[in-house]
N, C-alpha and C positions, 0 to 999 in steps of 0.2 A: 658495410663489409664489401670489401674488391673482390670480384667472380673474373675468372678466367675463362672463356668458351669458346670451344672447338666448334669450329663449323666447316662440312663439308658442301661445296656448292658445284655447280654444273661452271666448267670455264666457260663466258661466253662475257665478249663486251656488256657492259652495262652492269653485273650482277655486284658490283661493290655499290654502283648507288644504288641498285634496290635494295641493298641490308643495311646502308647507311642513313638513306632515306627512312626506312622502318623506324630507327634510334629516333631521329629526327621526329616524326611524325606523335611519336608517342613522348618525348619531351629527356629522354636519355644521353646523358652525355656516352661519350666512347672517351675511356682517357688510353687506351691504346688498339691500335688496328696493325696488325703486319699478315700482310697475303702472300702467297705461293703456292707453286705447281706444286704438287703431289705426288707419287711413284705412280701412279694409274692419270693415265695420259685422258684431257677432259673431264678431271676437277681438280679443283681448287681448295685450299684450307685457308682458312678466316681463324687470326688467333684475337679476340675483341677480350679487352678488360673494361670490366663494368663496375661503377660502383652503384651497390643496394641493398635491401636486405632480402628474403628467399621468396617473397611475394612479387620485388620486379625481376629476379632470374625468373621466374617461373612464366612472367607476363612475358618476358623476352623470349623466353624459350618457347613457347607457345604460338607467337608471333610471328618468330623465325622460321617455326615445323611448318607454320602456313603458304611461306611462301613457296612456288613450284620447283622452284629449281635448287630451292635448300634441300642435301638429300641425309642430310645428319645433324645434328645438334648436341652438342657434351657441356656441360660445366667440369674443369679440370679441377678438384680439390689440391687445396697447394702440397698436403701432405701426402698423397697418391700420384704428383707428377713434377716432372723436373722441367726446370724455365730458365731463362737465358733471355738475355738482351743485348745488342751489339752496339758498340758506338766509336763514332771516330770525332776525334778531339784533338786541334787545332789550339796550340800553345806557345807565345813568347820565348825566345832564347836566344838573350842580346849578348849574352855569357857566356863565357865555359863553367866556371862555378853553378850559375844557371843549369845548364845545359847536364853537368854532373848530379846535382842533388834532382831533375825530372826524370834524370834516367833510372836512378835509384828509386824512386818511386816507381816506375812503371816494373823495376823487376818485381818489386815488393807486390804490385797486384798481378805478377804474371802478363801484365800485358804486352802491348808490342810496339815498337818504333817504326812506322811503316813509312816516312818520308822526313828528312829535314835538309836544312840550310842554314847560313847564317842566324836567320831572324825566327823562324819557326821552325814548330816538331808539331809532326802528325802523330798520334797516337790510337793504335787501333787496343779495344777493351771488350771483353765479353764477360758476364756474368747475372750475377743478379742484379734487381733494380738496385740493391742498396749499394752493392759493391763498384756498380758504374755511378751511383750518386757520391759515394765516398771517394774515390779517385775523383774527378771533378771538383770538388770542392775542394781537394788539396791540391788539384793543381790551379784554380781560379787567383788565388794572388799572385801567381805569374805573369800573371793576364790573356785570360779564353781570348782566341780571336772568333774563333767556332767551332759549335757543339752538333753533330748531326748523331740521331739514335733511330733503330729499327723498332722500338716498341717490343714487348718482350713476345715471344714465342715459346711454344710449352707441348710438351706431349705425357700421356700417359705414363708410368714407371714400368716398369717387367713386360708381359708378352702382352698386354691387354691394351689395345689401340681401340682409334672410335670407330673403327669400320666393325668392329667385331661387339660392340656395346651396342645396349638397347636404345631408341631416342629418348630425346629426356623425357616425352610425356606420355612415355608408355607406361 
């Protein structure tokens, strides 16, 4: 099962390797990490997707509370919060026929044209994983030249944020 967790940490150099080292040290892959400042100047949020079932969230989250300068820890249930993923994708258009049926695609997933020329189109996407996997994939027989993605990002639903929730191992 893929676990989504909120982490609040103290901003200072080093503290992504020390949460990534943690992954590391106990034998966890990270299949995504995206970090950012936060509204409250001098921390950070950590958005890590993990795959396990509720005995390694639990060892993770445990793990995480230990560390000093972790000052929150959330797993976000997919059905209590909204997630998004950004990506820019770099595509073939030697065409105008080309160039017409990628653009119709992009309106088709809402996305955006953010650079082209002759020979390429940038494409900027946000959504869910699935929705930035399914755009990709239709546009990959045109031929990717390159795929860059932020890893998905996620917060709570309605007024309830991790600054106002309990840690996980209370």
């Amino acid at each position: 099962m893929r676990h989504t967790i909120a982490v609040l940490v103290k901003d200072y150099p080093g503290i992504l390797a020390k949460v990534a080292s943690l992954f590391t040290r106990r034998g966890f892959n990270i299949e995504s990490l995206a970090v950012g400042h936060t509204e409250k100047t001098g921390i950070s949020r950590m958005t890590i997707v993990v795959e396990g079932d509720e005995r390694v969230l639990e060892q993770i989250t445990k793990q995480l509370n230990k560390l000093i300068d972790v000052i929150k820890v959330r797993d976000l249930q997919f059905q209590n919060s909204v997630e998004r993923e950004l990506a820019l994708i770099k595509v073939n258009t030697n065409s105008l026929p080309i160039r017409s049926e990628i653009i119709q695609m992009v309106d088709i997933f809402r996305a955006k044209i953010i650079d082209v020329n002759n020979q390429i189109m940038t494409i900027e996407t946000t959504g869910t994983e699935d929705k930035v996997n399914a755009l990709i994939e239709l546009l990959r027989p045109f031929g990717l030249k390159e795929v860059v993605r932020t890893g998905k990002i996620a917060l709570s639903r309605g007024s309830r944020d991790i600054s106002t929730s309990k840690k996980q191992d209370e």
